[in-house]
C-alpha positions in Angstrom: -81.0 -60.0 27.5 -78.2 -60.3 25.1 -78.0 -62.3 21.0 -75.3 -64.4 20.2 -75.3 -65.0 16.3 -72.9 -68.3 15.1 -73.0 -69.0 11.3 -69.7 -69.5 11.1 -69.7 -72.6 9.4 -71.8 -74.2 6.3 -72.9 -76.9 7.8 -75.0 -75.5 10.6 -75.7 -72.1 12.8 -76.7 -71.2 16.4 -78.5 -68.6 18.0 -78.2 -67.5 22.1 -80.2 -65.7 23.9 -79.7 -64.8 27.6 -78.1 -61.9 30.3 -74.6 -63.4 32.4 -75.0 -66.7 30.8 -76.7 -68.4 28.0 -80.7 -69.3 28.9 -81.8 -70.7 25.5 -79.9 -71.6 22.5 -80.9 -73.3 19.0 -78.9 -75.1 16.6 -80.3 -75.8 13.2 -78.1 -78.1 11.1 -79.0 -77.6 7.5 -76.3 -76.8 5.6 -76.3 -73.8 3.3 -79.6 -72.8 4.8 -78.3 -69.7 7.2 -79.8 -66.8 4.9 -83.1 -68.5 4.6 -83.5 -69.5 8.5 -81.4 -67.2 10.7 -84.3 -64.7 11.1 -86.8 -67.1 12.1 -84.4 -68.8 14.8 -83.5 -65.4 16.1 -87.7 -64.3 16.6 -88.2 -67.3 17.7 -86.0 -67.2 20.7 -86.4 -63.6 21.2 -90.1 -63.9 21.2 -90.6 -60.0 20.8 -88.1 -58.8 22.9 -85.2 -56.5 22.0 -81.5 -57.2 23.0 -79.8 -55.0 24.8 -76.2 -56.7 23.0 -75.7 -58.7 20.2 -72.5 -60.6 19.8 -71.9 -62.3 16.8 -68.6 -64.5 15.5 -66.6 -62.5 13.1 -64.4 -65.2 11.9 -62.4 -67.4 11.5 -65.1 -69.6 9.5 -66.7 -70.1 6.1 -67.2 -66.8 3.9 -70.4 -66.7 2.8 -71.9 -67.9 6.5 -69.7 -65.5 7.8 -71.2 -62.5 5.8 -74.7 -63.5 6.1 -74.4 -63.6 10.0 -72.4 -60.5 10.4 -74.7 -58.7 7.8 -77.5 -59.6 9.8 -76.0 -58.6 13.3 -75.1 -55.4 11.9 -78.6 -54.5 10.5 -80.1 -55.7 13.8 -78.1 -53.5 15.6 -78.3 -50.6 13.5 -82.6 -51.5 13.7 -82.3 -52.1 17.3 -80.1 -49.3 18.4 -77.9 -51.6 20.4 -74.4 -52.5 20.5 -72.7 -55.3 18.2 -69.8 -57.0 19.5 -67.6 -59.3 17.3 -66.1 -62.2 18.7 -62.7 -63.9 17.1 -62.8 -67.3 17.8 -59.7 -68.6 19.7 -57.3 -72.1 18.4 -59.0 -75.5 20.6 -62.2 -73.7 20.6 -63.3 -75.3 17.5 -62.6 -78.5 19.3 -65.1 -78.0 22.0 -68.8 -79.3 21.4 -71.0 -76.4 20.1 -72.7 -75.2 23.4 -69.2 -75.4 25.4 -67.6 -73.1 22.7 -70.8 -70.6 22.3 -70.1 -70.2 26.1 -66.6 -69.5 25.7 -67.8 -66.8 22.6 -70.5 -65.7 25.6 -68.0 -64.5 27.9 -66.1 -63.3 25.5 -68.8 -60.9 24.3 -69.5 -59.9 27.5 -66.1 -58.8 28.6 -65.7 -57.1 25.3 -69.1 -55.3 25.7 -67.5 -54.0 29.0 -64.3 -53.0 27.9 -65.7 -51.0 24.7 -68.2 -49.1 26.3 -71.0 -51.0 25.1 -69.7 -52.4 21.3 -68.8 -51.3 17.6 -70.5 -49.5 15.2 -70.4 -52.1 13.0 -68.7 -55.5 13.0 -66.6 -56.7 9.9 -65.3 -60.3 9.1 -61.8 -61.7 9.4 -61.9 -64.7 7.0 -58.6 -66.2 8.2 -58.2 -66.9 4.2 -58.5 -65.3 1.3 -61.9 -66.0 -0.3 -61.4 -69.5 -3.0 -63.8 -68.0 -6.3 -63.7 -70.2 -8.9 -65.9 -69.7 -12.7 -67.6 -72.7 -14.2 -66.8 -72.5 -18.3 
């Protein structure tokens, strides 16, 4: 059984489980709510079991979603002992409904796993912007 771990955007995140091909997946649409319901999602799908993989999206997306995914892939994997595999999303996935482009973001994993001898280390963000900070006065 692999994780997939999607935050990429504000306005909602998804969680996969499965081996070749997706077999359960959640979608929780509250915005701005990843940090305080991503755990949750992933036990809940889990159910106890430990991933052999975890793929998570590394970007191009929202930056705090995108950190508070990949943070928590990372610590997974690191907890877990098991491979993390970043996945760059590609142009016209975005355009796909959300289970057609977490398949495409699947496969992707997989073929990466493959190809890397089971994953990273560690799995770092790619914005595809520089972060917008602005102070209030």
């Amino acid at each position: 059984m692999n994780l997939l771990i999607s935050t990429e955007q504000n306005s909602h995140f998804s969680v996969a489980v499965g081996a070749d091909k997706i077999l359960k997946l959640k979608t929780i649409r509250k915005e701005y709510r990843q940090s305080e319901l991503l755990l949750k999602t992933i036990d809940s799908l889990l159910v106890g079991e430990k991933p052999k993989a975890i793929f998570v999206v590394r970007g191009p997306g929202a930056f705090s979603s995108l950190r508070i995914g990949i943070a928590t892939a990372n610590a997974l994997s690191f907890g877990w002992g098991v491979p993390v595999v970043g996945v760059m999303l590609q142009k016209g996935w975005d355009e796909l409904t959300e289970k057609n482009r977490l398949e495409f973001v699947w496969q992707a994993g997989l073929k990466q796993r493959l190809t890397r001898s089971g994953g990273r280390k560690f799995v770092t963000p790619l914005y595809g912007a520089e972060p917008s900070i602005t102070m209030k006065k």
